[in-house]
N, C-alpha and C positions, 0 to 999 in steps of 0.2 A: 564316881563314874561320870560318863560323859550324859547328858542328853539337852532336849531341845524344850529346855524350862518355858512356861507362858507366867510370867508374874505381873501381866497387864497386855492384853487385845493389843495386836498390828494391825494397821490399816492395810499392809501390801506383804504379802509372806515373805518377800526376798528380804524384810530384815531381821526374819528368826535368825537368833542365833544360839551355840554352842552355851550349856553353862555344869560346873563342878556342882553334882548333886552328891550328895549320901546314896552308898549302893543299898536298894530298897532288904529287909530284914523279915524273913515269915513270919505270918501271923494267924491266927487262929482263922480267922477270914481267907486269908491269900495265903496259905501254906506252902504252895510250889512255887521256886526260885528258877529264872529260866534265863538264860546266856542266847541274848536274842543275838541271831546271824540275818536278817531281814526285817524291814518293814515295808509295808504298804503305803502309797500314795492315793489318797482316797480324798472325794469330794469332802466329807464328814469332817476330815483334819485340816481343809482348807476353811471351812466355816468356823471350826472351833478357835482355828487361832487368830480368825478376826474378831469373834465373840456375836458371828452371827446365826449359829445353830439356837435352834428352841433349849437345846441344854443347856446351853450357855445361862441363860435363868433358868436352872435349876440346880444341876448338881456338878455341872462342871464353869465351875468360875475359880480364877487364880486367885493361888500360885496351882497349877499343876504342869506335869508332864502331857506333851501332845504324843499324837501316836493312837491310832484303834485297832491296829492290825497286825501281827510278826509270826515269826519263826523260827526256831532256835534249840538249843538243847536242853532239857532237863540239869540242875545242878545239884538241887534236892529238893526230896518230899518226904513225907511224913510214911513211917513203916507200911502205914494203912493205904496209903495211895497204892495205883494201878499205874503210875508215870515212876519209873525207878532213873534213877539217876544215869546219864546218856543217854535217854531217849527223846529221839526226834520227834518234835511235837509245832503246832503251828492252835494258834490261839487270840481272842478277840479282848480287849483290854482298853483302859485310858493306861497311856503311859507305854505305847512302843516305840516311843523314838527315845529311846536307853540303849544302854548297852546290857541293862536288865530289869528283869520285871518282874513281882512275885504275883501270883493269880492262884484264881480256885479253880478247883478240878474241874468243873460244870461247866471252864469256858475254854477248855484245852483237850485238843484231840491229836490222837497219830493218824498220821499222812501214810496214805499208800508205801510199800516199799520202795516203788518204783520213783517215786517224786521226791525231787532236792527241797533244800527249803527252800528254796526260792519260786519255786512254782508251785508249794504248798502254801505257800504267804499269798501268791497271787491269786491263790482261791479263795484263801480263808473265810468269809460266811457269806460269798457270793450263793454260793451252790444253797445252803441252808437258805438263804432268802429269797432263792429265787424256785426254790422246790414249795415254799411256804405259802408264795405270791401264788404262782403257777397251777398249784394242787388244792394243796389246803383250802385256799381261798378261790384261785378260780376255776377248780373242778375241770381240770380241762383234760379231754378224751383222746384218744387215739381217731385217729382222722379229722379233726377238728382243725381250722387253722388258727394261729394267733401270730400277732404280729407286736413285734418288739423294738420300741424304741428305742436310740443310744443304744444301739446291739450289739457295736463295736466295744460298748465302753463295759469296765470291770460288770458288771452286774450282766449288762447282755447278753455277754460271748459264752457265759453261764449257761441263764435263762434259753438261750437258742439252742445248746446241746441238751439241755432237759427235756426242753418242746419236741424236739426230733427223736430223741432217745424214748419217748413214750408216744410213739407214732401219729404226733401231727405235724401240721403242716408248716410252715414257718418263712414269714413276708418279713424280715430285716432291715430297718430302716438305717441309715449312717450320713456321719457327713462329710464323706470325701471318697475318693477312689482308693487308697489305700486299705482305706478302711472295709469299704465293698469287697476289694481280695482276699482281706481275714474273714470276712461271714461265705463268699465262694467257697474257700477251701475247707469250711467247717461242713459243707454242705447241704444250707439252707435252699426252700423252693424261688424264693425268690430275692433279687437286693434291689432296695430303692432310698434314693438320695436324697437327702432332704433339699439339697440346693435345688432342684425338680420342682418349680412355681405351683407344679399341678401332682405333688407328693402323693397328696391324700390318693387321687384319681388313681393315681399305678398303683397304690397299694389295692384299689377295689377291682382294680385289673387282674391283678395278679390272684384274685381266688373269682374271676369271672365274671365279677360284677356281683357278687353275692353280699360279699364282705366279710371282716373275721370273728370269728366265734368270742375270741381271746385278746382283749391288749396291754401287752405287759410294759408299762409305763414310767421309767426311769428318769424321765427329764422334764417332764409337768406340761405333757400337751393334751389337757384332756379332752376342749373341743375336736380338737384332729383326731385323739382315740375315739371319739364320739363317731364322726362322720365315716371312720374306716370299719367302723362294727355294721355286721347284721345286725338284722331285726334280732332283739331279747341279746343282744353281745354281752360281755362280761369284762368291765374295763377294771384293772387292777394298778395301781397309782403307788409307786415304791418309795418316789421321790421325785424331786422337782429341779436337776440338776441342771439346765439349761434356762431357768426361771430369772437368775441374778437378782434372788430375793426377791422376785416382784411376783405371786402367784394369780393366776388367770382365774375371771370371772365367767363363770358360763351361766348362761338363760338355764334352767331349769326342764324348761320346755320342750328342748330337742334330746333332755334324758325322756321325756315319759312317749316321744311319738315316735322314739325306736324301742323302749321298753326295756332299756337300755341299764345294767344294773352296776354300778360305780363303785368300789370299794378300796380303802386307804388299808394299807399293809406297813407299819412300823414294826420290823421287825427285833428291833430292840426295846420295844416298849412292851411286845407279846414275849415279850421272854421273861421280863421282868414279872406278868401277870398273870402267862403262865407255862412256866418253867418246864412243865412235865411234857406240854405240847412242841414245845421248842426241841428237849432231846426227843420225842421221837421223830421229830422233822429231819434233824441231824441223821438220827440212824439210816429212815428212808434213804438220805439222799447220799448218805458213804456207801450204802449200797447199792445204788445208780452208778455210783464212782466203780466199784469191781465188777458189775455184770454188764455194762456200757459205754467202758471208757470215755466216759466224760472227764476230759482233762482240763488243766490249766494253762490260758492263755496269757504268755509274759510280753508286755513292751519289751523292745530290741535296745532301747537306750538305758548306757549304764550311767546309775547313781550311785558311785561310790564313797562311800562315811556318812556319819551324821551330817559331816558339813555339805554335803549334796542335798540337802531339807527344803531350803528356800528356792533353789533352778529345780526341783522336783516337783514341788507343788504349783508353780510358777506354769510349769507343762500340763501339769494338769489341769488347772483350772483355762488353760488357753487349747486344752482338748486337742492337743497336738498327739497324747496317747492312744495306742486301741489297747484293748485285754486291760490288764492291771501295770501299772507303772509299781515298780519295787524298789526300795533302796538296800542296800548291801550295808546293814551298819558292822557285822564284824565277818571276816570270809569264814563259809563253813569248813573247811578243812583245816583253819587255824583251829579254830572250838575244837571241832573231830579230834586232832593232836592232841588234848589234853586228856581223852579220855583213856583210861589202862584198859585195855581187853583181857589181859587174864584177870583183874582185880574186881570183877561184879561188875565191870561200866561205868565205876564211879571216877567222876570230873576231876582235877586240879588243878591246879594252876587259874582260879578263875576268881 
């Protein structure tokens, strides 16, 4: 099969390319086989394939497959599974830039009826991370405000329909006018642009000079999360995607004279430690999805094949994207066709 081998760190993504892998084989580990129709373009895949993520010294060093994020069909699983064979499913992995992928049940879910893979894939564990962030960790209330950094960007446009769908308020930060449009129509209180010298200030405008309860932090501004809180604020720090590696020092001092309390959310390292807490973040937040239609936010440009990898992530890392940026590695209604409807749903030709 085709995918987007890393058998040694790029300096610049544009020169991933294509290579002849073995199509992966269940394992007692990864027992479901999935006919991926999507991947995601994600911050995470741009660091991995320079070998500048913190996993990169640990568990992810070459040779492997790049890729965190897809969607696709079931091909098979094991009698005991609850994924039968045809069933559309969207799931968090190393190795979605395949054309397949075998995975354990614990990281693969069905997507609403209503959603393609492709706006399933564009969700994929935003919602779970940003319910995790949001809730879990920042206990944040109905009438509370909070205000979200990168709102536009995959995790945001999430994060900003959870904050409203559980009745607070929500100051949207972005960086362009385009992007301003996508958080308008989503129906946030307020949009402010970072190009705005005096940022911070509108955002304390915008809850009256009080400041926000909640700062759900995606791009590693914590000073600025810092100075846009009330008194006792609750800063939640997801990631550091506008950092370029280079993470901010802050004095100490201006957390203890707002009383200000800071808290880092890896939410793939809480899964790993503990797993039980993780599916029931999941369940919460699929059930945010049917009683609040919180939906999934797709970029408008298409990426189509694997060989769209390197002008993909290229766009992303140059934040030309809002919502999730998606690649198309095989079209679903090609997959769809091989499936028999009278025959149990089961795949062929694959």
């Amino acid at each position: 099969m085709k995918a987007v081998l890393i058998d040694k760190f790029v300096p610049d993504v544009s020169q991933l390319k294509l290579s002849s892998v073995p199509s992966p084989i269940p394992s007692a580990s990864k027992p479901i086989r999935v006919r991926i129709t999507h991947a995601s373009l994600t911050h995470v895949d741009n660091l991995y394939a320079q070998g500048l993520h913190q996993n990169n010294q640990r568990h992810v060093k070459p040779p492997f497959i790049l890729g965190t994020e897809f969607a696709g069909y079931v091909v098979s699983a094991p009698s005991s599974s609850s994924f039968r064979p045809g069933t559309k499913v969207f799931g968090g992995s190393l190795g979605a830039y395949a054309e397949e992928i075998c995975i354990d049940e614990a990281n693969l879910r069905k997507p609403p009826s209503r959603w393609t893979c492709k706006e399933a894939c564009a969700m994929g564990s935003s919602g779970a991370i940003s319910w995790g962030a949001l809730v879990s960790v920042g206990k944040l209330k109905a009438g509370e405000w909070v205000c979200v950094l990168g709102a536009a960007g995959g995790l945001g446009v999430v994060a900003c329909q959870i904050a409203l769908a559980l009745g607070a308020n929500v100051v949207a930060v972005v960086g362009g006018e385009k992007k301003a449009q996508v958080m308008k129509r989503l129906g946030v209180n307020a949009v402010v642009r970072y190009d705005d010298p005096d940022w911070e200030k509108r955002v304390m405008e915008a809850t009256g000079g009080e400041g926000v309860d909640v700062v759900y932090d995606s791009v590693g501004a914590v000073l600025s999360s810092i100075k846009c809180c009330a008194y006792r604020g609750r800063v939640i720090i997801v990631g550091f995607a506008a950092r370029g590696g280079q993470v901010e020092e802050v004095k100490m001092n201006r957390i203890l004279l707002k009383g200000i309390t800071v808290v880092g959310y890896r939410f793939g390292e809480h899964g790993r430690r503990f797993p039980d807490e993780t599916q029931a973040i999941w369940r919460e937040f699929m059930n945010l999805v049917e009683t609040k239609g919180i939906k999934p936010i797709v970029y408008d440009r298409e990426y189509i094949g694997l060989e769209a990898i390197g002008a993909g992530l290229k766009d992303q890392a140059s934040r030309k994207s809002w919502g999730r940026a998606v690649m198309t590695v095989t079209e679903e209604e090609e997959v769809k066709t091989t499936i028999h409807k009278d025959s149990g749903t089961t795949i062929s030709r694959l």
